[in-house]
C-alpha positions as CSV (number, residue, x, y, z in Angstrom):
1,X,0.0,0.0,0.0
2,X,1.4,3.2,-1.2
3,X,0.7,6.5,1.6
4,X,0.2,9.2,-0.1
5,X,-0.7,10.8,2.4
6,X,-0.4,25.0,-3.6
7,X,0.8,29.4,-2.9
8,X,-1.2,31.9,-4.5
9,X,2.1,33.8,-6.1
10,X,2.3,37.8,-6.8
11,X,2.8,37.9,-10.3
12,X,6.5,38.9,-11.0
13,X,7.0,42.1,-12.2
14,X,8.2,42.9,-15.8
15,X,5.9,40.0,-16.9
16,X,6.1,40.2,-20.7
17,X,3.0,39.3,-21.9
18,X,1.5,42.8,-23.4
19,X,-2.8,42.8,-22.7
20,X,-3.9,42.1,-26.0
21,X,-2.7,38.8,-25.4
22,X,-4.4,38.1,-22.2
23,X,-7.4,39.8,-23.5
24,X,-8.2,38.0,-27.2
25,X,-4.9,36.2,-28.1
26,X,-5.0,35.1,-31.3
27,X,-2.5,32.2,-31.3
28,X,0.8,33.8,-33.7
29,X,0.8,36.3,-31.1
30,X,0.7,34.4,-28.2
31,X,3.1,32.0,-29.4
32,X,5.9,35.1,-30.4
33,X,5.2,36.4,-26.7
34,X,5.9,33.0,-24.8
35,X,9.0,32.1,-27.0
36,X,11.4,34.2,-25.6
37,X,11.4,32.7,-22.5
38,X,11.8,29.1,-23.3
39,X,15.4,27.2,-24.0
40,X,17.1,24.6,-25.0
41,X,19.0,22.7,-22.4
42,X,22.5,21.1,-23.6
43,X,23.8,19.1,-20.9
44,X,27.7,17.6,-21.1
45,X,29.1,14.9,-19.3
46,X,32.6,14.4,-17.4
47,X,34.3,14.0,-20.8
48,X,32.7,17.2,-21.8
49,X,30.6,15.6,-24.1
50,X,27.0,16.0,-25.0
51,X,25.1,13.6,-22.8
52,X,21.8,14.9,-23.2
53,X,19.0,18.0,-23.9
54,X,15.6,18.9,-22.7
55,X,13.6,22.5,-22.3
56,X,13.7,25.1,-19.7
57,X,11.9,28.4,-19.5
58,X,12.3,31.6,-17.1
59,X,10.2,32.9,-14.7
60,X,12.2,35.9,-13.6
61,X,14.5,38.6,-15.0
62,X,17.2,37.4,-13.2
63,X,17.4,34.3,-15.1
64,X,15.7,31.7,-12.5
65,X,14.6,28.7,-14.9
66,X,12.4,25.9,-14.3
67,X,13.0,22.5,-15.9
68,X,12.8,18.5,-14.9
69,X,14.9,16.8,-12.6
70,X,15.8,14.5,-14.9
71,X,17.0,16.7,-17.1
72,X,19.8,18.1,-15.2
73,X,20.5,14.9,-13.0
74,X,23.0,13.5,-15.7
75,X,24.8,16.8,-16.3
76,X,28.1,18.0,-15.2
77,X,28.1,21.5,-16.7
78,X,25.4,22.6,-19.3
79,X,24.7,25.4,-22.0
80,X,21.3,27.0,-22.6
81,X,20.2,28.5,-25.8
82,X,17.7,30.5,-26.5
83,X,15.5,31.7,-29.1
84,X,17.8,34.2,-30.6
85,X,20.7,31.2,-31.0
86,X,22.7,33.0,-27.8
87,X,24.3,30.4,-25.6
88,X,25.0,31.2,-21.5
89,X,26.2,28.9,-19.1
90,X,24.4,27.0,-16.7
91,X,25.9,26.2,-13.7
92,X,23.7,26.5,-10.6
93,X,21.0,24.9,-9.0
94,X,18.8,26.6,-6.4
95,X,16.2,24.0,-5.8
96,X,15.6,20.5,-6.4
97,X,11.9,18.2,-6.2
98,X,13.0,14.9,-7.2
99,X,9.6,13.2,-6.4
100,X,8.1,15.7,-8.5
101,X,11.1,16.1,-10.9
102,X,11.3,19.6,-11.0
103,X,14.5,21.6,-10.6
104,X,14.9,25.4,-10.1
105,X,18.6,26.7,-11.9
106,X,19.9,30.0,-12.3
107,X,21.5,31.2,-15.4
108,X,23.5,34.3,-14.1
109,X,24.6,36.1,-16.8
110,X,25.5,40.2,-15.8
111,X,23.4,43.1,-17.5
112,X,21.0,40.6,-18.5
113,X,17.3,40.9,-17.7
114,X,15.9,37.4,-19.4
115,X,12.1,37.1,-20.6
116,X,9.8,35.3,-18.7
117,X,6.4,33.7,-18.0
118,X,3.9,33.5,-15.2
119,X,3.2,30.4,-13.6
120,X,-0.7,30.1,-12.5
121,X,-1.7,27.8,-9.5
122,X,-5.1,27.7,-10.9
123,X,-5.2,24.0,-12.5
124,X,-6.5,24.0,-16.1
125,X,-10.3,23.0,-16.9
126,X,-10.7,19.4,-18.7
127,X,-11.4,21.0,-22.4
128,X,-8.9,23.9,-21.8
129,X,-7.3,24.6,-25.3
130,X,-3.4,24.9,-24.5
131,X,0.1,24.8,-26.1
132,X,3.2,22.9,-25.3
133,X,6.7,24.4,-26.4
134,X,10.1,22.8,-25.9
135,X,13.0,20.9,-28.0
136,X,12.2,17.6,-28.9
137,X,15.1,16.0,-30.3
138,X,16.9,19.0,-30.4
139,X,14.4,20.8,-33.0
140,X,14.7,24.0,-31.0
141,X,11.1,25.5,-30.2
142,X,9.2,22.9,-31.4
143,X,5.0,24.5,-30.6
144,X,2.2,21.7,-30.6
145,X,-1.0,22.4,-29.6
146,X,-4.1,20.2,-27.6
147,X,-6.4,20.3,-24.9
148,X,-6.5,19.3,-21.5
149,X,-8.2,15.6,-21.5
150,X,-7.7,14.9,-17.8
151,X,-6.5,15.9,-14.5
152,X,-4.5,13.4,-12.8
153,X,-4.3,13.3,-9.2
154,X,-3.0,10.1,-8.4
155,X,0.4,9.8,-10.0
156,X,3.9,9.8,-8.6
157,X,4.4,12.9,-9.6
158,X,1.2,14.8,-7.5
159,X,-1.1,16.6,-9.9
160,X,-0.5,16.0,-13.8
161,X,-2.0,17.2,-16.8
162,X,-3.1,14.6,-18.6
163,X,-3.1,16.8,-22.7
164,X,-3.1,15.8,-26.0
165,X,-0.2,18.5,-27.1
166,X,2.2,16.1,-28.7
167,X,5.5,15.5,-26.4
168,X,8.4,13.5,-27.3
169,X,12.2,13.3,-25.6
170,X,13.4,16.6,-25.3
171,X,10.4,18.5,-24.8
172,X,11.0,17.8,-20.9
173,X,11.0,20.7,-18.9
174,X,9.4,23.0,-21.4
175,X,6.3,24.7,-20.4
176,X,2.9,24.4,-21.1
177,X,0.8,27.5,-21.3
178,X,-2.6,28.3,-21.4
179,X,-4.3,30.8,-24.0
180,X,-3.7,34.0,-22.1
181,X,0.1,33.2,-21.8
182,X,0.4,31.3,-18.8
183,X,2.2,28.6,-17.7
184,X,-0.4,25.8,-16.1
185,X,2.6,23.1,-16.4
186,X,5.8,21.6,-17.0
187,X,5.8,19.0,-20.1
188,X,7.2,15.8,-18.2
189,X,6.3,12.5,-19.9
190,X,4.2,10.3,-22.5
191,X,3.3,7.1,-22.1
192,X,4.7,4.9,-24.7
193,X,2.6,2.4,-26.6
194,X,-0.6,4.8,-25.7
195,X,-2.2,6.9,-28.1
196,X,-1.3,10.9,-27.9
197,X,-0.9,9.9,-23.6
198,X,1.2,12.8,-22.6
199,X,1.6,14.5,-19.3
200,X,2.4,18.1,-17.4
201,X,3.4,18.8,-13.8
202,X,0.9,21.1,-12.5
203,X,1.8,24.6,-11.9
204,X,1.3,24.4,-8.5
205,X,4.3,22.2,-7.6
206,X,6.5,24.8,-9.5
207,X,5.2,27.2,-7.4
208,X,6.0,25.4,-4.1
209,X,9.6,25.3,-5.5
210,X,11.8,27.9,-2.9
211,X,15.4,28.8,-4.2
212,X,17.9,27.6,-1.2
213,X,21.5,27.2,-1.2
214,X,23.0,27.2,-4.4
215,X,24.7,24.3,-5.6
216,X,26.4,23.1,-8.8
217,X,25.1,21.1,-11.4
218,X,28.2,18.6,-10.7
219,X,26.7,18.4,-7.2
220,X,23.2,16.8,-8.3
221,X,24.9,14.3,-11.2
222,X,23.9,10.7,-11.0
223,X,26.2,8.6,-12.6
224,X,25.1,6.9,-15.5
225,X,24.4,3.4,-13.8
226,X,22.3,5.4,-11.3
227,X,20.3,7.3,-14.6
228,X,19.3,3.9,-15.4
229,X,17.9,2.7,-12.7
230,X,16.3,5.9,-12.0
231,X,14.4,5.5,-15.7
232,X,13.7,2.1,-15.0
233,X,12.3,3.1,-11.9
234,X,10.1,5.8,-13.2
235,X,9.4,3.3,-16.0
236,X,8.3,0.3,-13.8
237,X,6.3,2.7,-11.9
238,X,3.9,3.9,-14.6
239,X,3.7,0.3,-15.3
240,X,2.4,-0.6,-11.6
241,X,0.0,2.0,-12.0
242,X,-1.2,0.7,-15.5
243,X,-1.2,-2.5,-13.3
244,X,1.4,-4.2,-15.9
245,X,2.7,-6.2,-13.1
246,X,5.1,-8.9,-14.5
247,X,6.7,-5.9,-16.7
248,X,7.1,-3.6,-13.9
249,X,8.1,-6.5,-11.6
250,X,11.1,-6.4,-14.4
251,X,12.2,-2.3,-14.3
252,X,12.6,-2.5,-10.6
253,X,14.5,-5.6,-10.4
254,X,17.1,-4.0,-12.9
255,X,16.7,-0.7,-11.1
256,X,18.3,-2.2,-8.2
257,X,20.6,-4.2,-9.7
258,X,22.3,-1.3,-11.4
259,X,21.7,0.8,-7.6
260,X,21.7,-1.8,-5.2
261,X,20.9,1.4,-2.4
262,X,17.7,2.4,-4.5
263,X,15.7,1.7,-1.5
264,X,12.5,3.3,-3.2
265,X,12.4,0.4,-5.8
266,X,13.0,-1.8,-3.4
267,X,9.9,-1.0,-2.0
268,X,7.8,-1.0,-5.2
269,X,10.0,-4.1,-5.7
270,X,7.6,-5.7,-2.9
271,X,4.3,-4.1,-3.8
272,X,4.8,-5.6,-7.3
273,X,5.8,-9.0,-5.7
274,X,2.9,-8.9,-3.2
275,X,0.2,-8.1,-6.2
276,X,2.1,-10.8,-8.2
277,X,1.0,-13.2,-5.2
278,X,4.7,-13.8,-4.5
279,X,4.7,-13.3,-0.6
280,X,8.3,-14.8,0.5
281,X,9.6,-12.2,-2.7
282,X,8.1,-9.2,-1.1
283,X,9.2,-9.4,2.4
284,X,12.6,-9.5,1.2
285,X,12.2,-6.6,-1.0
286,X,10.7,-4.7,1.6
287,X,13.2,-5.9,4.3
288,X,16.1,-4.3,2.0
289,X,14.1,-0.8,1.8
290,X,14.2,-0.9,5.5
291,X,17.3,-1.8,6.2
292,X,18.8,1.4,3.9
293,X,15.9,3.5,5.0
294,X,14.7,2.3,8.6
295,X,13.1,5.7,9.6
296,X,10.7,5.1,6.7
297,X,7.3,4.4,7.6
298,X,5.5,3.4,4.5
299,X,8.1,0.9,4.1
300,X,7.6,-0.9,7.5
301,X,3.7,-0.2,7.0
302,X,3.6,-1.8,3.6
303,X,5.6,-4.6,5.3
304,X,3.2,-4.9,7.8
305,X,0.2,-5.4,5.2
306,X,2.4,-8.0,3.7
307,X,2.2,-10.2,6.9
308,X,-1.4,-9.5,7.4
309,X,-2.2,-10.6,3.9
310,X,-0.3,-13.8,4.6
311,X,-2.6,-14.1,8.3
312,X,1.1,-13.4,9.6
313,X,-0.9,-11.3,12.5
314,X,1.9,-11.3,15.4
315,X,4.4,-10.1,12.4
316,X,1.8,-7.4,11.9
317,X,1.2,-6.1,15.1
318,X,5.1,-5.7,15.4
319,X,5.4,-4.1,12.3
320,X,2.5,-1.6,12.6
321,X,3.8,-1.1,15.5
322,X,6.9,0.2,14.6
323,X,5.7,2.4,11.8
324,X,3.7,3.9,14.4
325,X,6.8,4.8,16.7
326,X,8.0,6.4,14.1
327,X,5.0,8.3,13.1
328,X,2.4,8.2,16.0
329,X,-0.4,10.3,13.9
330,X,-0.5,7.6,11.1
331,X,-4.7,6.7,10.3
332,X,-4.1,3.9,8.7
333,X,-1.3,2.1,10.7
334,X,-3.8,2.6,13.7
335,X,-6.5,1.3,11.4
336,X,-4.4,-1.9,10.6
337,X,-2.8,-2.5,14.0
338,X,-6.5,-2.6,15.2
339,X,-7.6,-5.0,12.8
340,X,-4.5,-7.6,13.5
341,X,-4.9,-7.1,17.3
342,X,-9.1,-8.6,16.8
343,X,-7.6,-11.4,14.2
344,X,-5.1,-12.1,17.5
345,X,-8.5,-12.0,19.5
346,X,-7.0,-9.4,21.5
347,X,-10.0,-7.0,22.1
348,X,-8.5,-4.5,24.7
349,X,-5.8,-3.9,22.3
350,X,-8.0,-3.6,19.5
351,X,-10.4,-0.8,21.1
352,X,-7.1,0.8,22.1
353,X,-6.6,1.5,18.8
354,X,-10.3,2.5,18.0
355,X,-10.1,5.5,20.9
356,X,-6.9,6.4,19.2
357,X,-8.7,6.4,15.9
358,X,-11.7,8.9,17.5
359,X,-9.3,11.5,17.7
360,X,-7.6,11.1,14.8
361,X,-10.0,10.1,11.9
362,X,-13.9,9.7,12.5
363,X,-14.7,7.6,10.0
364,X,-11.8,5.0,10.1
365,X,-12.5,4.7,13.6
366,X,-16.2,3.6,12.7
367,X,-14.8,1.2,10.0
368,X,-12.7,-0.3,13.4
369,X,-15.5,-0.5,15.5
370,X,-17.5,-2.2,12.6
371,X,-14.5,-4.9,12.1
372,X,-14.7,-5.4,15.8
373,X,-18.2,-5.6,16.3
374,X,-18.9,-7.9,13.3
C-alpha cells in the first residue's frame, strides 16, 4: 500500500505578456510572446561531451529557470540556448523536487534581464485549449498544440496534466501554457505504446519550489548506472500503476541491480511482488528498503500489510507497530494495528486503537469499530 498521504504567487514584475494577449490572443501572437522565455537545455558529461537535452523556460528577470529533474540529473556543466541562438552557461542549481522532478537553476549572466512567463496555481479545466513548447530531439522550439483531456491526481508525480499536445524526448522541462500566456505546467512524460498519452506537472508544484542554497550542477549528477535505474524506476512505476505487473516487476528488479541502495524500488519491488501473489519475494524486498531506510514508515507499513495478507498477524502487530513509533499520527497504521490485534483476539488492544482512531480520523474509527463488532 502506497501512503500518499499549492501558494497563491504575486505575479512577478516585468511579466512580458503585453494585454492584448491576455485579452483576445490570437494564437501567432501568443506564441511570439511565450517564446522568448523558453530554451534549450545542452547538458555535457565528465568528458565534456553532449550527454543529453531537454527544455527550460524563465520565470524571472534574473534568469531563475524551471525545468525537470531529470533533465539536469545526468549533467556536469550545461549550455542553454535560446531563441535568438545565444548560448549562456548553466551552472547553478537553487532548488531540487526529485519526487516531483522539477528543478529550479539559475542562469546568471551580468546586465541581463531574461524574458519570462507567469506560472498560475489555478489547474487547467478538462477541455482547456493549451500549447506545449520545448525541443524535442533538439528541434529548437518545437509548438504543438491540444487540450486538456484529464486531470491526474494520483500519480507519482502529484497533480499532472493529462493533454493531448504532442510530447516527445526533449520537450521535458518545457512549459505548457494556457491561452492567455500562462504557464499551467511543466511537459514531463508520454506514455509509450498509448495513443497521444502525454503529461504536465501542475503549476502548483513549481510554485511550491523555494530557491535555497546554491549548488552546482556537478553536485546533483547521478552517474550513469544510477540514470538507469532511476528510468527504470520511473518506468516500472507507470507500469504498476497501469497494473502491468510482470513488466514492472522487471524495471525494478534491474533498477536495483544497477543501484543496489535504491531503496525506493525496493519497496515498489515488494508491492509488485505482493500483487504478483509472491509473498516470500516481497518481504525481502521490503526488508532491503528498510534496512537502507529504517526511519521510513511506508516501508515498515507496507511490510506490515504484507504479513497480514499472509494471516502473519503477530508479524503485523510488530510491524504496525513500529511504523507507528515512528509516526504516532498515522490513520491507517492505527486502522491496521486494530484489525491484527481482533484477528489475535486481543479486544482491549483492539479498542485501544479505535479511541486512538476517534481523535484522529472519525470515520476509520467507525470502519474499526464495525470490524470489531462484526
Amino acid at each position: 500500500a502506497e501512503i500518499a498521504k499549492s501558494l497563491q504567487p504575486e505575479r512577478p514584475a516585468g511579466t512580458v505578456l503585453p494585454d492584448t494577449v491576455k485579452s483576445a490572443p490570437d494564437m501567432v501572437t501568443l506564441i511570439k510572446s511565450v517564446i522568448p522565455a523558453v530554451v534549450t537545455i545542452m547538458g555535457y558529461n565528465e568528458d565534456g561531451k553532449l550527454s543529453s537535452s531537454g527544455s527550460g523556460f524563465f520565470i524571472t528577470p534574473q534568469g531563475h529557470l524551471i525545468t525537470n529533474y531529470h533533465v539536469i540529473r545526468s549533467m556536469t556543466h550545461a549550455r542553454i540556448k535560446n531563441h535568438q541562438g545565444q548560448t549562456y552557461p548553466m551552472i547553478t542549481v537553487l532548488a531540487v523536487n526529485k519526487k516531483g522532478d522539477l528543478a529550479m537553476c539559475q542562469v546568471d549572466v551580468p546586465g541581463v534581464s531574461f524574458p519570462h512567463l507567469t506560472v498560475t496555481p489555478k489547474i487547467p479545466e478538462v477541455g482547456e485549449r493549451v500549447l506545449a513548447i520545448g525541443s524535442p530531439f533538439l528541434l529548437e522550439l518545437t509548438v504543438s498544440d491540444g487540450m486538456v483531456s484529464a486531470i491526474r491526481g494520483d500519480t507519482h508525480l502529484g497533480p499532472a496534466i493529462q493533454m493531448t499536445a504532442p510530447i516527445s524526448p526533449g520537450s521535458s522541462g518545457g512549459p505548457v501554457v494556457n491561452l492567455k500566456g500562462e504557464v499551467v505546467g511543466v511537459s514531463t512524460f508520454y506514455r509509450e505504446g498509448g495513443q497521444n498519452l502525454n503529461f504536465a506537472i501542475a503549476g502548483p508544484s513549481v510554485l511550491a519550489l523555494k530557491p535555497g542554497p546554491a549548488k552546482n550542477l556537478a553536485e546533483v549528477y547521478s552517474p550513469p548506472e544510477l540514470e538507469k535505474a532511476q528510468k527504470l524506476y520511473d518506468y516500472g512505476k507507470r507500469l504498476y500503476e497501469a497494473k502491468d505487473y510482470k513488466k514492472a516487476l522487471q524495471a525494478f528488479r534491474e533498477a536495483v541491480s544497477l543501484d543496489p541502495k535504491f531503496a525506493g524500488a525496493y519497496n515498489y519491488l515488494g508491492l509488485t511482488y505482493r500483487k504478483l501473489g509472491l509473498y516470500e519475494d516481497a518481504a525481502k524486498a521490503y526488508i532491503s528498503a528498510i534496512r537502507l531506510q529504517p526511519q521510513n514508515y511506508v516501508y515498515i507499513f507496507n511490510l506490515g500489510m504484507l504479513m497480514y495478507a499472509a494471516n502473519a498477524y503477530k508479524q503485523a502487530v510488530t510491524a504496525f507497530l513500529k511504523a507507528i513509533e515512528i509516526r504516532p499520527d498515522d490513520v491507517d497504521s492505527h486502522f491496521m494495528l486494530g484489525k491484527a490485534y481482533v484477528k489475535l483476539k486481543n479486544y482491549p488492544a483492539s479498542l485501544r486503537e479505535y479511541a486512538i482512531l476517534q481523535q484522529l480520523d472519525a470515520r476509520q474509527a467507525a470502519e474499526l469499530y464495525r470490524f470489531i463488532y462484526h
